[in-house]
C-alpha positions as a printed Julia matrix, in Angstrom:
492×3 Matrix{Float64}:
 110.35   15.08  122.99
 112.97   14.47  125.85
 114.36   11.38  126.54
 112.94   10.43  129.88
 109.19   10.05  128.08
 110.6     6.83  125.87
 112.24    5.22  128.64
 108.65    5.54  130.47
 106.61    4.17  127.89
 109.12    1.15  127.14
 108.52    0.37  131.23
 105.05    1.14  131.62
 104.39   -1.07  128.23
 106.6    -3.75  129.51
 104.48   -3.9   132.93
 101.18   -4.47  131.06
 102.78   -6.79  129.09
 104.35   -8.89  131.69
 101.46   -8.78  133.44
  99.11  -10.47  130.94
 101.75  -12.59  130.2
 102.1   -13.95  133.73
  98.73  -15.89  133.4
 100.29  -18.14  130.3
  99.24  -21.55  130.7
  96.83  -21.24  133.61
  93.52  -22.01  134.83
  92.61  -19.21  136.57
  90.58  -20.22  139.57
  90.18  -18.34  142.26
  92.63  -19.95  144.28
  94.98  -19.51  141.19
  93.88  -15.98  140.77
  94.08  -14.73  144.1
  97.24  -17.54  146.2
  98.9   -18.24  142.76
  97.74  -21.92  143.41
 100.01  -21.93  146.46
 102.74  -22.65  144.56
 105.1   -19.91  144.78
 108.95  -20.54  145.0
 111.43  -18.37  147.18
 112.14  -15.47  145.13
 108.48  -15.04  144.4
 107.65  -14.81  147.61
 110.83  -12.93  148.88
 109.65  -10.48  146.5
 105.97   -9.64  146.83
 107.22   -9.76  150.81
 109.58   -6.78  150.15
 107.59   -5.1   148.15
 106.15   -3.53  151.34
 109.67   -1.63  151.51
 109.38   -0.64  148.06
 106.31    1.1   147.29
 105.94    4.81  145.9
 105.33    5.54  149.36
 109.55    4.0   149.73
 110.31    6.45  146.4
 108.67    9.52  147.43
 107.44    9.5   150.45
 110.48    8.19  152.59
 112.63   11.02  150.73
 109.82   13.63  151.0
 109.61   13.04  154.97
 113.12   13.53  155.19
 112.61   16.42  153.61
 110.31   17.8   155.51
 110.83   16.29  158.84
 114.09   15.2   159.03
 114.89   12.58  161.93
 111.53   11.76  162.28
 111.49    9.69  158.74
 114.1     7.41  160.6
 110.83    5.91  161.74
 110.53    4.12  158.98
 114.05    2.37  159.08
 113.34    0.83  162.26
 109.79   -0.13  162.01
 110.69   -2.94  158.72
 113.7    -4.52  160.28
 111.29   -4.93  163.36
 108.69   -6.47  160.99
 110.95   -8.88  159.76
 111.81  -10.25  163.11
 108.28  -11.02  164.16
 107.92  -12.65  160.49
 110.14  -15.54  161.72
 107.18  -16.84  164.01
 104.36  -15.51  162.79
 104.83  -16.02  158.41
 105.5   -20.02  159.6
 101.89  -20.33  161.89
 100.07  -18.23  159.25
 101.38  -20.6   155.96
 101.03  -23.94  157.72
  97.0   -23.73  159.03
  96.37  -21.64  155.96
  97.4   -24.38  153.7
  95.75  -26.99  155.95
  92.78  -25.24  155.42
  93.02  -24.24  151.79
  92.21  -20.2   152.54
  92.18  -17.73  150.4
  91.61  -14.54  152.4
  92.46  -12.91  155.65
  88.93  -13.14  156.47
  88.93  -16.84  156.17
  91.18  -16.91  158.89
  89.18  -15.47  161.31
  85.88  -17.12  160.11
  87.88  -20.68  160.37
  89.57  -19.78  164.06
  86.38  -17.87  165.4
  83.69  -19.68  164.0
  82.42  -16.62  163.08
  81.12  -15.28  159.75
  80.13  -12.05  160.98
  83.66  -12.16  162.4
  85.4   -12.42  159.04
  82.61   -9.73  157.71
  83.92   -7.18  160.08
  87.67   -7.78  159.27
  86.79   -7.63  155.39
  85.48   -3.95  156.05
  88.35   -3.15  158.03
  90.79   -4.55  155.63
  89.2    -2.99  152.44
  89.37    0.38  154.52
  92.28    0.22  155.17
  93.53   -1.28  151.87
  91.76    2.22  150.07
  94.24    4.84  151.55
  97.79    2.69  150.32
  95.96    1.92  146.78
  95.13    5.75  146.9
  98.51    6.24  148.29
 100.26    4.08  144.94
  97.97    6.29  142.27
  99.21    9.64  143.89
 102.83    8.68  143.66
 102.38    7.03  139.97
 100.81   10.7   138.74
 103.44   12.5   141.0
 106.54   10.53  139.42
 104.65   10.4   135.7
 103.9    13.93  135.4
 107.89   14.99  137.08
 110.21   12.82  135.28
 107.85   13.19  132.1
 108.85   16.72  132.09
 105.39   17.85  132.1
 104.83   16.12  128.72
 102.25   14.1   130.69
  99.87   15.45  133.5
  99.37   14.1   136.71
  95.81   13.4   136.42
  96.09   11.46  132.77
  99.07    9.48  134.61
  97.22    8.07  137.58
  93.97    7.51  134.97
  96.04    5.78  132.61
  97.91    3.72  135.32
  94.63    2.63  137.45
  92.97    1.55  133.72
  96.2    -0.69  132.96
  96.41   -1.94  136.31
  92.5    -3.16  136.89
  93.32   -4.3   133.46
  95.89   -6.55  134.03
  94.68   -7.48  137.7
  91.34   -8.51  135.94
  93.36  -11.3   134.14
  96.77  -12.38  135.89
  95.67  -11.72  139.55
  98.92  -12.51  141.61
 100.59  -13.76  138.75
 100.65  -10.07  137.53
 101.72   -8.79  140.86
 104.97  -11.84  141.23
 106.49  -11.42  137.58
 106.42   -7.7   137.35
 108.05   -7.84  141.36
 111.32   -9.57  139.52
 111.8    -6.76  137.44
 110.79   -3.83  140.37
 113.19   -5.13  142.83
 116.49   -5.25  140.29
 115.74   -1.88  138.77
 114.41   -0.39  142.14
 118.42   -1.4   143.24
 120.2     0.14  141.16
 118.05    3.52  140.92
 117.93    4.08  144.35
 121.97    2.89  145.53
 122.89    5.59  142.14
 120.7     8.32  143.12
 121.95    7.88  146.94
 125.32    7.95  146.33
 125.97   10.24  143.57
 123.59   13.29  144.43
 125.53   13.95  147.84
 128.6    13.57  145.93
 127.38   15.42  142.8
 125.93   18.69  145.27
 128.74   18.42  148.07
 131.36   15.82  147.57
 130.33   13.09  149.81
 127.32   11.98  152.09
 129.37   13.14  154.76
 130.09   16.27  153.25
 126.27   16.77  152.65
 125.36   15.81  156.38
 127.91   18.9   157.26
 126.35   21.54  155.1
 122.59   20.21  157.46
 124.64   20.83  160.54
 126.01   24.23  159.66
 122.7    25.09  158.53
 120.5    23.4   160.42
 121.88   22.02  163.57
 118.49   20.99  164.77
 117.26   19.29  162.15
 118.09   15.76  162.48
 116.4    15.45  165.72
 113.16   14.52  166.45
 111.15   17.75  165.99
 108.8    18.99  168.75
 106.53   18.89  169.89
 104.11   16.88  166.76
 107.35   14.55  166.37
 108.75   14.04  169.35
 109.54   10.8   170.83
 106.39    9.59  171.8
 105.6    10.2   168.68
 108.52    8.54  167.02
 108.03    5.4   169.26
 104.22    4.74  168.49
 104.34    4.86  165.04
 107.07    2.43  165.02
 105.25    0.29  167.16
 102.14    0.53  165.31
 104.15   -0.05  162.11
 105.73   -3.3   163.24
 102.59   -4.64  164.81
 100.23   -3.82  161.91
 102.88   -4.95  158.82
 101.86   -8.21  158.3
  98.22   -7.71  158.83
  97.75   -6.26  155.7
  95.21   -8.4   154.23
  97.57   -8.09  150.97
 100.3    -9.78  153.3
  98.25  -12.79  154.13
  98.0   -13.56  150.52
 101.92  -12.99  149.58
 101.88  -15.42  152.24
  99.27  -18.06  151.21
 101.1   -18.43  147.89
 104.47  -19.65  149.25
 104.94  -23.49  148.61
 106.63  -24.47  151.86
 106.79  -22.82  154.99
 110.84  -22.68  155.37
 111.05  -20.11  152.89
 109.51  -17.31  155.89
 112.61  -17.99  158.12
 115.22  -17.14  155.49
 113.5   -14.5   154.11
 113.24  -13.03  157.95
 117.03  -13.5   158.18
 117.61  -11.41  155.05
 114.56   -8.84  154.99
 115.82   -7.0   157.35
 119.29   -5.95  155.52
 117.21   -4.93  152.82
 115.72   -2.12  155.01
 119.47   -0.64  154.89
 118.58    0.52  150.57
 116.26    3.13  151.95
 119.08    5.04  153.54
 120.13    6.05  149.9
 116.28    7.2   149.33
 117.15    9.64  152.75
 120.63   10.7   151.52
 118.35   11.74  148.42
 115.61   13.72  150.34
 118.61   15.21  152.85
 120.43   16.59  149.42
 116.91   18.11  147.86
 116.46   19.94  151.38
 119.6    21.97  150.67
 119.39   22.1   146.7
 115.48   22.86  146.23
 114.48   24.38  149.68
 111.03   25.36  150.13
 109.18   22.7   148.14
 105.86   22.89  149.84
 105.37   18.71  148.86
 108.2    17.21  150.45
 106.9    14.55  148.02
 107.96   16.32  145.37
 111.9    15.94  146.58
 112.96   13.31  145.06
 111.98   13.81  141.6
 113.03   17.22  141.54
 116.52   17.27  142.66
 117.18   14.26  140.13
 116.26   15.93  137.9
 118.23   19.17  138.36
 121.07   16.87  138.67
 120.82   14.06  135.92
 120.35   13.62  132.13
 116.61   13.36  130.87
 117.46    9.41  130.21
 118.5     8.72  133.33
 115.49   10.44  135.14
 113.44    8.39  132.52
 114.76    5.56  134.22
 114.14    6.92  137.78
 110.27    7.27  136.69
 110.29    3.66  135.3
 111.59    2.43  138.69
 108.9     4.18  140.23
 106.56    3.66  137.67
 106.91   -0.4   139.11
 106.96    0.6   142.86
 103.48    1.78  142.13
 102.22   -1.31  139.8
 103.58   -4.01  142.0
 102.03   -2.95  145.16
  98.95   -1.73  143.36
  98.41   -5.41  141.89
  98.29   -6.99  145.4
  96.11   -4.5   147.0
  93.72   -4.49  143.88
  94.09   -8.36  143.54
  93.54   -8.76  147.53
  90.73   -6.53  147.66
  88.24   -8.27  145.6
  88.84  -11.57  146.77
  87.61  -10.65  150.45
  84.8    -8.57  148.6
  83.79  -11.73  146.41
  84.51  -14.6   149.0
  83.77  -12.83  152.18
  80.88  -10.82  151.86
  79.17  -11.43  148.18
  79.7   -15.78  148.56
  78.36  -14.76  152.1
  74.81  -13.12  151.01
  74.43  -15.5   147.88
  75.87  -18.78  149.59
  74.49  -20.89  146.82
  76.92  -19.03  144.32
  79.24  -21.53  142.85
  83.45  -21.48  143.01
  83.53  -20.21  139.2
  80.74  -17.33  140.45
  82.63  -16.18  142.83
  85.83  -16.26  141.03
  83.84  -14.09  138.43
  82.54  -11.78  140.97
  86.09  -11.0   142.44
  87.21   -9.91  138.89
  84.38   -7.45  138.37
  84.9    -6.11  141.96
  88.75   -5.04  140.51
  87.31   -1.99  138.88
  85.12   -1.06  141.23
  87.93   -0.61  143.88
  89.95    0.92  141.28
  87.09    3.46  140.67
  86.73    4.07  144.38
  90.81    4.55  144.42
  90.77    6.74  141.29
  88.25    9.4   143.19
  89.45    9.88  146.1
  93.17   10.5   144.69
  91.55   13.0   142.65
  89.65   14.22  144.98
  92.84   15.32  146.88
  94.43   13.62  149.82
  97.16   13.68  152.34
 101.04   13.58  151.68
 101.89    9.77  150.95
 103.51    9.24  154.55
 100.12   10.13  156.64
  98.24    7.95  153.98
 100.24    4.84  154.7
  99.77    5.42  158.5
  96.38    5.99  158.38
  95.74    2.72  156.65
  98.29    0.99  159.2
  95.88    2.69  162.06
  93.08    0.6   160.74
  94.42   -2.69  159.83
  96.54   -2.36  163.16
  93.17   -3.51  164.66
  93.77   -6.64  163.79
  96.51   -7.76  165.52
  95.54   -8.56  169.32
  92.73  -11.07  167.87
  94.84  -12.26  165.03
  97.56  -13.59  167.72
  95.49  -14.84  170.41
  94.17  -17.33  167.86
  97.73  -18.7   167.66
  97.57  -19.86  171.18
  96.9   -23.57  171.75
  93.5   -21.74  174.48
  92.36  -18.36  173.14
  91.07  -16.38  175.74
  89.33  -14.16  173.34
  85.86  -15.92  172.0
  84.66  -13.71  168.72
  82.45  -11.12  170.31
  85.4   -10.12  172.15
  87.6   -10.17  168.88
  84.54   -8.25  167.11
  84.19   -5.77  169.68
  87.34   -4.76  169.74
  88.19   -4.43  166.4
  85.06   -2.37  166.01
  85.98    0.09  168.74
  89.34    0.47  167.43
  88.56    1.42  163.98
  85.87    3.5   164.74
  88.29    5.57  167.49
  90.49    5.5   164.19
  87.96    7.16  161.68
  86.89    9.72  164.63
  90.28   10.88  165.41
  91.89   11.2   162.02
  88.51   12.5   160.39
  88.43   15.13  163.05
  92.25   15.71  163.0
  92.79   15.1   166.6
  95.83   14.4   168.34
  96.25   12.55  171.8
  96.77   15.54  173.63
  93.69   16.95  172.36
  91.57   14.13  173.56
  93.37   13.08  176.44
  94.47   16.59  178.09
  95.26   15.27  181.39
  98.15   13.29  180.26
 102.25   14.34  180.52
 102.81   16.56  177.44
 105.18   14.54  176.2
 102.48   11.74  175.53
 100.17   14.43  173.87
 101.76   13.22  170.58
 101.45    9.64  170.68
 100.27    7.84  167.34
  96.32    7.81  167.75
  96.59    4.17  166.35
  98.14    3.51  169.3
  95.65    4.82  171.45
  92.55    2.46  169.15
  94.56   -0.25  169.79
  94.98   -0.05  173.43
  91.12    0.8   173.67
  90.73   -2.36  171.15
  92.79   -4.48  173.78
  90.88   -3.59  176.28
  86.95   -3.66  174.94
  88.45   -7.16  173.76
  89.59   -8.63  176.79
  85.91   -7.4   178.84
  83.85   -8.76  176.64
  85.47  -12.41  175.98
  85.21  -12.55  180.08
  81.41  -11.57  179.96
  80.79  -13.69  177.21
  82.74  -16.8   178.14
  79.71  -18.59  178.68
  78.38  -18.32  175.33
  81.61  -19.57  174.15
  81.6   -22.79  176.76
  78.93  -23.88  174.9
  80.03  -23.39  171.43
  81.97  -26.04  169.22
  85.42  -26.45  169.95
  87.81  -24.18  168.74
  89.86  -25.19  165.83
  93.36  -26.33  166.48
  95.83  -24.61  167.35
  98.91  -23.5   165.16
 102.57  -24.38  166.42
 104.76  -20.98  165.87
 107.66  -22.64  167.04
């Protein structure tokens, strides 16, 4: 036996441990379960916050794009420090009416701004859509990293099975809890993998990074540019822009949120956040250095993994599995745990509204599985490489955004058939166009063909804006007559 698989079962034990652990001494409610009871310090929140950076989709497929795509994974460096910024308004509004309110969901947002059940219905179908692809997205990478720094010992397919089981498991019991404790212990070890990895394969294969960016340029001269025309700058723009726009509605987000205790801790965390987003230049010096060591992977997800281990001892790569091994847990917890709270409170309390708290509280833990199933068979069905996951689920829950920050504004202009409308539209123009595999171009022919590459997000969203904005005007009358609005949240 080599002596990466120890290291990996020590981890993978220790996660399922910590996370049972993490409900000690509670009384798991559903507020408890799903918000942590609201009572969240700094770190915790800091934490499950940045865990957006550090997913598997951070561990393999930042270093696999670069491997494949080269300048156009710098995407993905600009996008979070973008994020962050907006956080420093928006994490503040979002906390304070949430807590007012005692929610518990995204959804309950809407329903509580819009006055709209149906409202919140709509955005827990959209949210759970898009929530599928990045839990798929976190089983791919936990078999992919399992099954390579395992040696083989253990096979992809047992990996993810084994790590959905353990994670519904511990989901099922600690809720956030499971997601906030085992997020201590990601972050630290995620650190120190990635900086070691970073620095020393570059120095290992060529001497330096600089060394290693010389041996592209003699090779490749063209490579760290924005390759044409399906990554070109239109391209490159969108998808940052969709990125920025659609991070923090991630239904997962709103919850992170929720469970801070006081609303100061957003601000500080926006000030810092964004230096964090520096780390995942040591995951691209990684995928730069397998593009010149193990050329013609045909998984650029694959990079990573395989030029570490090429490079390092078996104990050491044991320790690069564990890292990732935690990049897919953490993550996985807070999608899982967000998930069947919207499932339980926002569609089954809705149907069976007689359904006590402790019913509902019930019902969220049995949906865990369920979505786990769901997860578990379309990763093995077979999927798309971890990047185009993530930004098909950011397509979808992009949707979101123009009626998520009207409702900040003291007068909405958009009533909730608008903000229903358009969130329909955009989704749907979402499913259609990546189902099909369409790109801009293809549907819009007419325009400059350097737009013919623009994120088809981009393009929902606009069509979202506008089917939004129509429809509140034809239906302002309907909401004249309506109860007033709730009250507005400060974002100052």
């Amino acid at each position: 036996m080599n002596a990466a698989l120890p290291v990996l079962i020590f981890f993978f034990a220790g996660a399922i441990g910590l996370g049972l652990y993490s409900r000690r001494g509670k009384d798991m409610d559903l507020e408890q379960w799903s918000v942590g009871g609201r009572g969240f310090g700094s770190i915790f929140v800091f934490l499950l916050l940045a865990g957006e950076i550090y997913t598997t989709f951070t561990f393999l497929g930042a270093s696999g794009y670069a491997y494949s795509n080269g300048g156009a994974s710098f995407y993905i460096l600009c996008y979070g420090a973008l994020a962050y910024v907006f956080s420093y308004w928006l994490a503040p509004a979002i906390w304070r009416y949430a807590s007012k309110e005692k929610l518990v969901s995204q959804p309950d947002w809407f329903e509580r701004k819009y006055k709209s059940r149906n409202l919140a219905l709509v955005v827990t179908l959209i949210g759970v859509i898009a929530m599928i692809p990045y839990l798929q997205l976190q089983l791919t990478g936990l078999g992919i990293i399992i099954e390579e720094t395992s040696y083989g010992t253990i096979p992809r397919n047992v990996a993810i099975l084994l790590g959905g089981i353990a994670l519904a498991t511990y989901v099922v019991i600690s809720g956030i809890h499971s997601a906030a404790w085992n997020a201590v212990v990601k972050d630290i070890l995620v650190l120190i993998v990635v900086v070691m990895i970073g620095i020393y394969l570059p120095i290992h294969y060529f001497g330096s990074i600089g060394g290693m960016f010389s041996h592209i340029q003699a090779q490749q001269p063209d490579f760290l540019r924005l390759h044409e025309p399906s990554h070109d700058t239109g391209w490159f723009v969108t998808s940052i822009l969709l990125s920025a726009l659609g991070f923090f509605m991630w239904p997962h987000y709103f919850g992170a949120v929720y469970s801070s205790k006081d609303a100061k801790t957003f601000r500080r965390n926006a000030m810092f956040l964004p230096l964090y987003q520096l780390v995942l230049l040591f995951v691209f010096f990684v995928g730069l250095t397998a593009y010149l060591v193990v050329p013609g992977l045909t998984n650029g997800d694959l990079s990573l993994l395989r030029v570490s281990r090429d490079a390092l001892p078996s104990a050491l790569v044991g320790l690069i599995g564990a890292a990732g091994l935690f990049c897919a847990l953490v993550p996985g917890a807070m999608l899982l745990t967000t998930s069947a709270t919207m499932l339980a409170k926002n569609v089954y309390k809705e149907v069976f509204p007689q359904a006590s708290s402790a019913r509902v509280g019930l019902v969220a833990r049995t949906m865990v599985p369920v979505v786990t199933a769901i997860a578990l068979y379309l990763t093995f069905k077979g999927g798309a490489a971890i990047v185009n996951l993530l930004l098909l689920g950011y397509a979808f829950v992009t949707q979101l955004f123009p009626s998520m920050v009207m409702s900040l504004l003291e007068r909405n202009p958009v009533n909730k058939w608008g903000a229903g409308a358009g969130m329909v539209v955009g989704a749907v123009i979402v499913a259609i166009l990546t189902l099909g595999k369409y790109s801009t171009g293809s549907v819009l022919p007419f325009l400059p063909e350097s737009l013919h590459h623009l994120n088809v997000g981009v393009l929902a969203l606009i069509a979202n804006i506008v089917v939004c904005a129509v429809v509140s005007l034809a239906t302002r009358h309907q909401t004249a007559t309506a109860s007033p609005e709730p009250e507005a949240v400060s974002i100052g």
